[in-house]
C-alpha positions in Angstrom: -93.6 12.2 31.7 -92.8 14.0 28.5 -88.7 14.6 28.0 -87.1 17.8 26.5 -85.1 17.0 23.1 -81.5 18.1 23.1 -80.6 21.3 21.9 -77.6 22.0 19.4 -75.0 24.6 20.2 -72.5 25.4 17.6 -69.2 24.4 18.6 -65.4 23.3 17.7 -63.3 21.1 19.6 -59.8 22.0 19.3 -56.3 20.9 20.4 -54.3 23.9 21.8 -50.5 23.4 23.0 -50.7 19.9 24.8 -54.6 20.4 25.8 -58.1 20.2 24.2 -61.1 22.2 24.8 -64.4 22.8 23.5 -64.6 26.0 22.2 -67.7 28.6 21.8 -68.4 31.8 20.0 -70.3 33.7 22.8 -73.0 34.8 20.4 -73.7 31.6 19.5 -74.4 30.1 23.2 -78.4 29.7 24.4 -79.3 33.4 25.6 -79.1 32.4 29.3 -75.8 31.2 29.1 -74.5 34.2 27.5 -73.9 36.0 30.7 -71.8 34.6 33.9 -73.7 32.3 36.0 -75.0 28.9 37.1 -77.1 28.4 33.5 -73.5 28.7 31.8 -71.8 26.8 34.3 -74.5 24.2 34.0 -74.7 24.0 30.3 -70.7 23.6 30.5 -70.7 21.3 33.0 -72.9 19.0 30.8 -71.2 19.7 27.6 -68.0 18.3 29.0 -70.1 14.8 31.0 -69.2 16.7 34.7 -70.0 15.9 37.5 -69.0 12.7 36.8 -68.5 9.9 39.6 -66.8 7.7 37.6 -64.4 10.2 36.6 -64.5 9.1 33.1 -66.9 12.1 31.6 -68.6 9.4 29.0 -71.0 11.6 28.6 -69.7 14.1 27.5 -66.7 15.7 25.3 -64.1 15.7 28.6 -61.1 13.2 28.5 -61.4 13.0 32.1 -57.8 14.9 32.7 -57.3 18.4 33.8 -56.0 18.9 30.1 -59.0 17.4 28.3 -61.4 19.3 30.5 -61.7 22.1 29.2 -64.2 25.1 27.5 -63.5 28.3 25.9 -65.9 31.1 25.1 -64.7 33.9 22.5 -66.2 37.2 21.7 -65.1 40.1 19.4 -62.8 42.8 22.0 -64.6 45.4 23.8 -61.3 46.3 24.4 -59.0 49.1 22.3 -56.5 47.6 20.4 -57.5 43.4 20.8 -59.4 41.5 18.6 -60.7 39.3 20.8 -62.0 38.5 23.7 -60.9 35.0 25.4 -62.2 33.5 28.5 -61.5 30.0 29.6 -63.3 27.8 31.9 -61.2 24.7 33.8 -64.7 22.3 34.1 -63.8 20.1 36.8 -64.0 16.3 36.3 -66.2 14.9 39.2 -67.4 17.8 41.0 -70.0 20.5 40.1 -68.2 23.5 39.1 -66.4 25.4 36.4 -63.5 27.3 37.8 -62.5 30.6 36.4 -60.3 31.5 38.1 -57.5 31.8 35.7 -55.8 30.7 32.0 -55.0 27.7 30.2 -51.9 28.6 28.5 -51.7 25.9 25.3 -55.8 26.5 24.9 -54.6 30.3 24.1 -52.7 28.8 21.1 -56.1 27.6 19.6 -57.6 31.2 20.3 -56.3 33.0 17.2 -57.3 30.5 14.6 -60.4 30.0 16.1 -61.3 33.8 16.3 -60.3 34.0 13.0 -62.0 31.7 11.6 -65.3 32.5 13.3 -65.3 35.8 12.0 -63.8 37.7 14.9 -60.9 39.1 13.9 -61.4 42.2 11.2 -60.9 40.8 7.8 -58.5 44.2 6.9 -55.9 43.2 9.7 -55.3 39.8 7.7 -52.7 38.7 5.3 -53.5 36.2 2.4 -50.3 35.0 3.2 -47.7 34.9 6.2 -48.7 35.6 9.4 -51.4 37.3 11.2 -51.2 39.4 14.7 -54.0 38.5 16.9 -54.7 40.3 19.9 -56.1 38.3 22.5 -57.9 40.1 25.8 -57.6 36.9 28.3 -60.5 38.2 30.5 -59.8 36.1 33.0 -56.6 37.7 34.6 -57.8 40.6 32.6 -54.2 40.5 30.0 -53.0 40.8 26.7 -51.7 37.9 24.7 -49.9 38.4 21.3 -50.7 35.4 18.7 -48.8 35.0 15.5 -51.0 32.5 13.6 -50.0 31.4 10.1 -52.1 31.8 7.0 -52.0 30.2 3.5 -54.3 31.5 0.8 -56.2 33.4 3.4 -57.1 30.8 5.6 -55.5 29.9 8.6 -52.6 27.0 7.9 -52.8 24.4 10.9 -50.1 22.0 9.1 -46.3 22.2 9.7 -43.2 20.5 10.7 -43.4 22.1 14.2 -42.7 19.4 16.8 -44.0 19.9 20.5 -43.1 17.3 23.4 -46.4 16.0 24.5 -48.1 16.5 21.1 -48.0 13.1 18.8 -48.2 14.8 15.1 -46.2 18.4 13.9 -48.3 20.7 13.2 -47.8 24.7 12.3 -45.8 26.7 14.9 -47.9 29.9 17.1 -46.1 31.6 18.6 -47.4 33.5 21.7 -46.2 36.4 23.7 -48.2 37.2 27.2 -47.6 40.7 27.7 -47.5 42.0 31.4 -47.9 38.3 32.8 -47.7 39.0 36.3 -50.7 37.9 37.8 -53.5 40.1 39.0 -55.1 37.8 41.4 -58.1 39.0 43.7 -56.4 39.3 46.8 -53.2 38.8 45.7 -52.5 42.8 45.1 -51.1 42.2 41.8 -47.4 42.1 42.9 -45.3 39.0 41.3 -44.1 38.1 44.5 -47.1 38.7 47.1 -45.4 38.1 50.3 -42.3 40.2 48.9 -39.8 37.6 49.1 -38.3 35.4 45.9 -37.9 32.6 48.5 -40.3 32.4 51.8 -40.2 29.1 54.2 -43.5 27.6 53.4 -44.9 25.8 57.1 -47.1 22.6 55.8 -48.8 20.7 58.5 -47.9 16.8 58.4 -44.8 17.6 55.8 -43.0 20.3 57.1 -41.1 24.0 56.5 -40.4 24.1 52.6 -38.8 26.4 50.8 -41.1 27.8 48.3 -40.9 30.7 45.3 -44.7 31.7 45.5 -44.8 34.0 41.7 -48.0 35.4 40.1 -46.7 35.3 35.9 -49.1 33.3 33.9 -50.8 32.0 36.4 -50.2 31.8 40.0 -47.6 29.2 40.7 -46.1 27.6 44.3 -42.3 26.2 43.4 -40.8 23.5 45.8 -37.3 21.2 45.4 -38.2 17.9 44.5 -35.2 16.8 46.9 -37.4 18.8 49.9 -40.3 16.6 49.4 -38.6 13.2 48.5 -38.3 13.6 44.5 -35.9 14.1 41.9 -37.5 15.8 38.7 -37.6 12.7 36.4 -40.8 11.5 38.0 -43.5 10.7 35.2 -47.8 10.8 36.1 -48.0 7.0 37.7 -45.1 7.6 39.9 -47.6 10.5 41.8 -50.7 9.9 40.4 -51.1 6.6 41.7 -49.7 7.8 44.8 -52.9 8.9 46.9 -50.4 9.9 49.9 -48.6 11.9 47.4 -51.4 14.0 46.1 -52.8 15.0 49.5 -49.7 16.0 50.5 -49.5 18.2 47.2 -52.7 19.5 48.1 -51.7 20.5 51.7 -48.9 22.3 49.9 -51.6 23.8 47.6 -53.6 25.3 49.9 -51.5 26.8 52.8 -49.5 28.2 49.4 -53.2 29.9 48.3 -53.3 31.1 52.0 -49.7 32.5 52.0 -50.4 34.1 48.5 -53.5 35.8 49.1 -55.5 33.6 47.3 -58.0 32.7 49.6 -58.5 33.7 53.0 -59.4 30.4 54.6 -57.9 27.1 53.8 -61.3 25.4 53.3 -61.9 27.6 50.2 -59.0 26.0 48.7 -61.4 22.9 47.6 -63.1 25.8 45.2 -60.5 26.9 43.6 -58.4 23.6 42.0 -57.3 25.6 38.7 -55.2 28.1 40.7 -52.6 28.3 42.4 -50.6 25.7 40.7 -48.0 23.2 42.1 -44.8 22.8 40.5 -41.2 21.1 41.7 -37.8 21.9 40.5 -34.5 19.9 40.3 -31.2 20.1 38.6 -30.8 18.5 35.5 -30.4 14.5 35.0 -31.0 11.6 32.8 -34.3 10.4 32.2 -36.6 8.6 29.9 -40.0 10.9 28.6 -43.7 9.0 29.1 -42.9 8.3 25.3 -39.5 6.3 25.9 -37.4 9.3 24.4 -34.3 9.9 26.1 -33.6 13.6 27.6 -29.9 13.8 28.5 -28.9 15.8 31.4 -27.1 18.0 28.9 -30.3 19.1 26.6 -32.1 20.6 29.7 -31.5 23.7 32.1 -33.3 22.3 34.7 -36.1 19.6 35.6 -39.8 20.6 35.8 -43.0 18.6 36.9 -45.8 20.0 37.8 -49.8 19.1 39.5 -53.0 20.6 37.7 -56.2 20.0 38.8 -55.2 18.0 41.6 -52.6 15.3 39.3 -49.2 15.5 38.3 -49.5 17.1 34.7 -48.6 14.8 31.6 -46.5 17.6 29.8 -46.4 21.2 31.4 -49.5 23.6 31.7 -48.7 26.6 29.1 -49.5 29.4 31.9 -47.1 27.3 34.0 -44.5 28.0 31.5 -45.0 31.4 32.1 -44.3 31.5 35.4 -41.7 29.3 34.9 -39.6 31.2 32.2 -40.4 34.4 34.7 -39.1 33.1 37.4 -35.7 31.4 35.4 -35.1 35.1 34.9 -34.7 36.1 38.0 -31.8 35.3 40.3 -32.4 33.4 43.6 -35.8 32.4 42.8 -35.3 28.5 43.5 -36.4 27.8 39.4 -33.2 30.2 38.9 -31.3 28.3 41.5 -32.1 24.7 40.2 -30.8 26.1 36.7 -27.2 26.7 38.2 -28.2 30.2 39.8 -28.3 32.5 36.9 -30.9 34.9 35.8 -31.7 33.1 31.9 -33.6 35.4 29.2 -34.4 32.0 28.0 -34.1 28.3 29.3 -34.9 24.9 28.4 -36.7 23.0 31.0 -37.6 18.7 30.9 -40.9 18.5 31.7 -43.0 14.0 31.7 -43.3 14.4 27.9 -39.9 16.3 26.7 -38.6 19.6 26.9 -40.4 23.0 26.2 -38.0 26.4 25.9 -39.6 29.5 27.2 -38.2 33.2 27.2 -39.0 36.1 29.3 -37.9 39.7 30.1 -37.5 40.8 33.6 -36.3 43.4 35.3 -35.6 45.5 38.6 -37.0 48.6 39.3 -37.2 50.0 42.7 -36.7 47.2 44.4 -39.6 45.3 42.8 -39.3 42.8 39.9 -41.6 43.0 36.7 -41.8 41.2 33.3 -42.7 43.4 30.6 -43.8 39.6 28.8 -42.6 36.0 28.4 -42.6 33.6 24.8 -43.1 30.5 23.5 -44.2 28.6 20.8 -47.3 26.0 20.6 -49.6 24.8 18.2 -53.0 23.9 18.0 -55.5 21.9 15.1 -59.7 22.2 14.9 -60.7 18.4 15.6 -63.7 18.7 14.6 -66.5 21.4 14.0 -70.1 21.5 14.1 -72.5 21.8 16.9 -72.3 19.8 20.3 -75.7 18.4 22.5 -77.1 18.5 25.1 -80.1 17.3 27.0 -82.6 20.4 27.4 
């Protein structure tokens, strides 16, 4: 039988924050995969070698870890007042499906650059030199993210002396503000707190009643103690990850949280859904030694950090994660406030497997209800390497 050639789809593959994703311009994708449906999710799905059994993703541009596994399709804004429009897709590693069902927070660093240097971004709004406001729609949550990317001589400068925990070489600092972060999440009502309290008692089957900070900023987020579930906040990836007991007990957690959230309305669509809600566990700080050997005293830290994407325990911290992580530091009695000494912090400092990663945010109290009018950090992000990607036709 005669076999179809591979076709070539323009492409870059970038590092954002501590991830790396293939990235698209949406124009430049095969017409059929230029709407929302199974011919994009397919052609994804083999860009990045998934489904993959082996859990490797040879075949493909995936690194075969929830940060590695990753696609982005821009688009210039249809919206007043952005730039661009950004939607990211979490391709899952051994299974056959791209979940879209919320951000990647470090890819978003890579969005600016990329938009403008694919021609997105109007040329007027761009300084030869210093740094240029990008205005980033993040279609999936449907909110605004503020990029300040650096340019030299007109061209975006990717080279710097910034340094960022879980990122080998410096590189230029973004910074990026998501505005509004709370989560709108189908089902989830759009409140930060969707069952109303900072602190509910979570019921888990086979582990028990934990107390858990369910928040919707940056992406929906379930926050345990470490101490509740056996943990103290200085565990790096093989201590869980090579724990299968471990990670189906995070996944119980995981899903009755989705259920308790409004995320889903039956705990068997929990398995369809692995990029949101995330896990994360808090602790007090302490001693420990980072995955690179560095030594984070108790001292340079507010509080301890680790958190599951994609069904592992994360090797850094997930940039949406850091959203709702910075949110929820600013509001007292929220157990991230708690496990940073019990004070609402406009900014803290939180030790995460690879380091530390500071994150502000602005909260307030209105009515009874708590909002964020947006939270900040700073990431990076590099092109790898540009040109066009295959794939089997």
């Amino acid at each position: 039988m005669a076999h179809l050639p591979q076709i070539k789809v323009p492409a870059t593959y970038m590092r954002g924050g501590t991830s790396k994703g293939v990235f698209f311009r949406l124009q430049d994708l095969p017409p059929a995969a230029q709407q929302p449906g199974a011919a994009r999710d397919a052609l994804l799905l083999r860009v990045i070698g998934s489904p993959d059994p082996y859990g490797k993703q040879i075949d493909g541009m995936g690194g075969a870890t929830s940060s590695t596994s990753k696609t982005v399709i821009l688009a210039k804004s249809s919206k007043a007042d952005h730039d661009v429009d950004y939607l990211f897709g979490q391709v899952s590693i051994d299974k056959a499906f791209v979940d879209w069902s919320g951000n990647c927070g470090n890819l978003s660093a890579a969005v600016g650059a990329f938009a403008i240097s694919g021609g997105l971004v109007d040329a007027a709004r761009l300084p030869q030199n210093g740094v240029a406001v990008v205005r980033i729609w993040q279609a999936n949550i449907s909110k605004t993210i503020i990029a300040h990317v650096p340019m030299t001589n007109g061209e975006v400068q990717e080279t710097g002396d910034f340094e960022l925990d879980g990122v080998t070489f410096p590189a230029a600092e973004v910074q990026l503000e998501f505005m509004d972060p709370a989560a709108e999440e189908e089902g989830g009502g759009g409140a930060m707190f969707p069952t109303g309290q900072l602190v509910d008692d979570l019921e888990v089957p086979g582990v028990g009643t934990l107390k858990a900070t369910m928040i919707n900023a940056g992406i929906p987020t379930i926050f345990i103690n470490a101490d509740a579930i056996g943990y103290n906040g200085t565990e790096l990836q093989d201590a869980i990850n090579g724990d299968p007991k471990a990670l189906a007990m995070f996944e119980t957690i995981r899903a009755h949280g989705a259920l308790r959230m409004g995320l889903i309305s039956d705990l068997s669509e929990a398995a369809k859904r692995q990029h949101t809600p995330k896990v994360a566990f808090v602790a007090p700080p302490r001693d420990y030694l980072s995955s690179s050997g560095k030594a984070i005293a108790a001292a340079d830290v507010d509080l301890l950090v680790r958190a599951l994407s994609m069904g592992k325990l994360h090797h850094a911290m997930m940039g949406t994660a850091a959203v709702a992580i910075g949110t929820a530091a600013a509001i007292p009695g929220t157990l991230v406030s708690l496990a940073a000494g019990g004070q609402a912090l406009p900014a803290v400092r939180f030790g995460h497997p690879s380091g530390t990663l500071r994150v502000g945010a602005e909260a307030t109290l209105q009515n009874g209800e708590w909002s964020v009018t947006k939270a900040v950090m700073s990431r990076s992000a590099r092109v790898l390497m540009e040109g066009w990607v295959r794939v089997p036709g």
